[in-house]
DRENLUMKE-972752 format. One record per residue: x negated, z negated, y negated of N, C-alpha, C, CB in turn; residue in one letter. Coordinates in steps of 0.05 Angstrom, whole numbers, plus 5000, padded with zeros to 4 digits. Atoms other than C-alpha are relative to their C-alpha. Last residue first. Glycine has a CB too. Example, Ala and Ser with C-alpha at 12.3 -4.5 7.8 and 13.67 -1.06 7.14 Angstrom:
BEGIN
> 5016 5001 5024 4727 4857 5021 5015 4986 4978 4991 5029 4991 S $
> 4982 5000 5024 4754 4844 5090 4982 5000 4976 5020 4975 4999 A $
//
This chain:
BEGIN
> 5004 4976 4996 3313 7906 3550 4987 5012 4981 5021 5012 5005 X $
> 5028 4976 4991 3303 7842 3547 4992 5018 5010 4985 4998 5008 X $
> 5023 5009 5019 3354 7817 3494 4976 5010 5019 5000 4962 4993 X $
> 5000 4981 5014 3405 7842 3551 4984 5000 4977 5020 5004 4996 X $
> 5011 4978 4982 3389 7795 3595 5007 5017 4982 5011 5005 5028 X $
> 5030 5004 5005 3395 7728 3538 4989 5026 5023 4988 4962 5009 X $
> 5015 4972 5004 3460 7744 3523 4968 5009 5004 5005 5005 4973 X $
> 4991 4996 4968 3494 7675 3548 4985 5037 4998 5046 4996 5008 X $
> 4994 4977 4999 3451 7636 3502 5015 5030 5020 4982 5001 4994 X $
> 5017 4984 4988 3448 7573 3523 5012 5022 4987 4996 4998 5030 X $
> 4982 4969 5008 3481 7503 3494 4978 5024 5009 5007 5003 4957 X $
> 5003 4987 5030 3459 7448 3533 5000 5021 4990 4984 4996 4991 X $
> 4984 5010 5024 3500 7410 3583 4985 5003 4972 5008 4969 5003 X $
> 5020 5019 5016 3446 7416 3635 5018 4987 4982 4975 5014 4982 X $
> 5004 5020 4977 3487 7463 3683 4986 4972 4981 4974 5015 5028 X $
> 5011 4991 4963 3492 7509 3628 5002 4974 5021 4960 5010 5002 X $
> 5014 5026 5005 3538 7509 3554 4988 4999 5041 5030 4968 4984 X $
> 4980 5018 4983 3559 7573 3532 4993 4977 5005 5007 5010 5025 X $
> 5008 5033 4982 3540 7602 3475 5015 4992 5022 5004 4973 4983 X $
> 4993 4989 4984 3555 7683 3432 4982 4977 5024 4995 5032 4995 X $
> 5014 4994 4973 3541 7660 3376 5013 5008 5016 4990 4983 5012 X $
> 5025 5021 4980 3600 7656 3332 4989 5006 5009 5001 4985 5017 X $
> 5002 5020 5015 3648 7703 3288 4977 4981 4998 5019 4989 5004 X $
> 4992 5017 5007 3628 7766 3330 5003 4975 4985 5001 5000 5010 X $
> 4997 5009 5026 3608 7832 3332 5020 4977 5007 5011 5024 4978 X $
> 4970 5017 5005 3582 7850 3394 5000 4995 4975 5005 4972 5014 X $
> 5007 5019 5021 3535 7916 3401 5031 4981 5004 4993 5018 4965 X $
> 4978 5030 5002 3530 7958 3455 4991 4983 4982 5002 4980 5027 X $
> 4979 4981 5001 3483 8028 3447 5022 4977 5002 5000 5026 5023 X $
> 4994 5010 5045 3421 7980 3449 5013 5018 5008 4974 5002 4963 X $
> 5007 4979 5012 3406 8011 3528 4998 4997 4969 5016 5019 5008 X $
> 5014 5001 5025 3414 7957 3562 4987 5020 4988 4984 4984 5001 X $
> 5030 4989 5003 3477 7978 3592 4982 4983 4995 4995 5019 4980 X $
> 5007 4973 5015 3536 7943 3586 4970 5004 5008 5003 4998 4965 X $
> 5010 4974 4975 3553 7886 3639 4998 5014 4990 5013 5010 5022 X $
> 5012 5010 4976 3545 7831 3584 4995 5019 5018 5016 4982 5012 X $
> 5011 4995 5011 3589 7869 3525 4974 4994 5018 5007 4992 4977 X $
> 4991 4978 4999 3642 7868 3567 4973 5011 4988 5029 5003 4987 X $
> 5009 4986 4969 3632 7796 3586 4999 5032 5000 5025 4991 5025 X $
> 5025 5006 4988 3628 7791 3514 4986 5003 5024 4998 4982 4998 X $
> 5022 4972 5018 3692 7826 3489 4967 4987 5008 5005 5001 4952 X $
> 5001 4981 4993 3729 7778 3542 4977 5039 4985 5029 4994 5000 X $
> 5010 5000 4979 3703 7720 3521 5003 5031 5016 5010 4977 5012 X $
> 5020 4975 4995 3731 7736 3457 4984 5001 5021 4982 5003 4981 X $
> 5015 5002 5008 3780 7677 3462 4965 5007 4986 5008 4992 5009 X $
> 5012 5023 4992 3809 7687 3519 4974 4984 4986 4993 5007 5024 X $
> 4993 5018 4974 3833 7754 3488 4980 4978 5008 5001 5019 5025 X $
> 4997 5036 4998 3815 7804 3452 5015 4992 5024 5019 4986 4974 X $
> 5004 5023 4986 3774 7859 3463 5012 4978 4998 4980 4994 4999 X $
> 4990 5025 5009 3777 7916 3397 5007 4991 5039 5034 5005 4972 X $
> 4976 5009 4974 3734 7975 3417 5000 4971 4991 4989 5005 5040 X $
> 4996 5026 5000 3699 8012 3353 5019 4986 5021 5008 4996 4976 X $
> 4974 5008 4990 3667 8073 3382 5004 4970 4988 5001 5002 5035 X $
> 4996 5032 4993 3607 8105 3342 5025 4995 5004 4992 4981 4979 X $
> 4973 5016 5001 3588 8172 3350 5003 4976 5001 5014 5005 5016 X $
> 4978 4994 4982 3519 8205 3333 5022 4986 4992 4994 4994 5027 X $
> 4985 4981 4984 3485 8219 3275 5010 5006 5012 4998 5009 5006 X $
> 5015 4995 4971 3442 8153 3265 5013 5029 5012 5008 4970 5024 X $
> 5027 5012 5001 3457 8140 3191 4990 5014 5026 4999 4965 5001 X $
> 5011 4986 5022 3529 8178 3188 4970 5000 4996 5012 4989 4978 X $
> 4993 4970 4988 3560 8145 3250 4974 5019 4978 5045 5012 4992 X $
> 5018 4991 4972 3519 8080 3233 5009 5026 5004 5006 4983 5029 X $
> 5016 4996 5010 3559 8083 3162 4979 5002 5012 5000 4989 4987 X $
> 5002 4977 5011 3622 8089 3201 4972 5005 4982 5024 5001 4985 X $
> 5001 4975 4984 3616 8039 3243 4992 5023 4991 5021 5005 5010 X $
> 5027 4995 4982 3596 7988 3204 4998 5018 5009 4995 4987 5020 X $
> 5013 5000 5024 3666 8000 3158 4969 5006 5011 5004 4972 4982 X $
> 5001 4971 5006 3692 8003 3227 4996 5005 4977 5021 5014 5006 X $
> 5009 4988 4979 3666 7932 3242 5003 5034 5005 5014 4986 5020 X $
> 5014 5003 4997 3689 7904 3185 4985 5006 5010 5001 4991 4999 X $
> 5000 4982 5027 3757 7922 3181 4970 5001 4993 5019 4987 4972 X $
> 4992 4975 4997 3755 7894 3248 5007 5025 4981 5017 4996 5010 X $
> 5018 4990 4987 3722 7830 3231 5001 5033 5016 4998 4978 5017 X $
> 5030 5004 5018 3775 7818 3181 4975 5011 5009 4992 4971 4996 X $
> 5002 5025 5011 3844 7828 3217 4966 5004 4994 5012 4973 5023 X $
> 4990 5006 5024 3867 7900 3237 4992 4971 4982 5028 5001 5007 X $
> 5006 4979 5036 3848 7911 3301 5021 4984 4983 5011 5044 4999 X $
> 4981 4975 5004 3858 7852 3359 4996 5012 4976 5029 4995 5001 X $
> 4973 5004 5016 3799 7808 3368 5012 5022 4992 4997 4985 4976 X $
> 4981 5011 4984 3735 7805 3415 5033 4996 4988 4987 4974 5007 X $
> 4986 5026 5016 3704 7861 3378 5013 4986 5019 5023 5007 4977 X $
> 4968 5018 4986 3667 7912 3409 4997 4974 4986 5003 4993 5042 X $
> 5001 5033 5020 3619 7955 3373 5020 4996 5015 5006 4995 4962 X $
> 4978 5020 4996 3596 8015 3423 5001 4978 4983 4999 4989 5026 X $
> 5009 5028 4996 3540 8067 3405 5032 4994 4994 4972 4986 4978 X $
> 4996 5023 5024 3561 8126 3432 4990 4989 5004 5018 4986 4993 X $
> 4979 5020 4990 3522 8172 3483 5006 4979 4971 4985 4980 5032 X $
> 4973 4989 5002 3500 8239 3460 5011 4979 5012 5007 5028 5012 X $
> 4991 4992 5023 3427 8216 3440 5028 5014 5001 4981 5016 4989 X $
> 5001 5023 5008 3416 8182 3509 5014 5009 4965 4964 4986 5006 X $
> 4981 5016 4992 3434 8246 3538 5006 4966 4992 4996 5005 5024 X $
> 4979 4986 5010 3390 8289 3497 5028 4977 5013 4998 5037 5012 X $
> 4996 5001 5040 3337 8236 3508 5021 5017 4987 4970 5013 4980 X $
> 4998 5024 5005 3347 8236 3584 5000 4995 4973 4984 4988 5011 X $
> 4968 4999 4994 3352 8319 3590 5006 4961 4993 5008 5015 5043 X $
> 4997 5011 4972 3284 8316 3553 5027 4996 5011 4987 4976 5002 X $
> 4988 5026 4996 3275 8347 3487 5007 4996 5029 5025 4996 4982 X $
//
């Protein structure tokens, strides 16, 4: 195995939540977790983000890697609205990795 595949295979995968533990999507999300831990073998981190509306668990989720090892879990898309005034995907760099 290649020091890059051993090292890609010893890095969590990340779920971030934009909302404080304990409420629905967070019982939800380490329920996920845990059945990825078990499925894929490695570790899975659940990191709760709130704030500003989960904006903050997105921008967070935004400068991650692209590696797929970040995942958002949220209620909504994940939209902003562009120079145009029509709705855009704000994830659309990390989709092409």
């Amino acid at each position: 195995m290649h020091a890059t595949a051993a090292t890609t295979a010893e890095t969590p995968t990340r779920i971030i939540i934009g909302f404080a533990p304990g409420g629905a999507l967070d019982i939800f999300a380490r329920t996920l977790g845990e059945k990825l831990r078990v499925s894929l073998g490695t570790p899975v981190l659940v990191e709760n983000r709130p704030g500003a509306s989960a904006r903050l668990a997105l921008e967070n989720v935004r400068r991650a890697a692209p590696d797929g090892k970040t995942v958002l879990i949220s209620p909504a898309p994940p939209v902003e609205r562009s120079n145009s005034g029509s709705p855009a995907l704000c994830l659309t760099a990390a989709s092409r990795a």
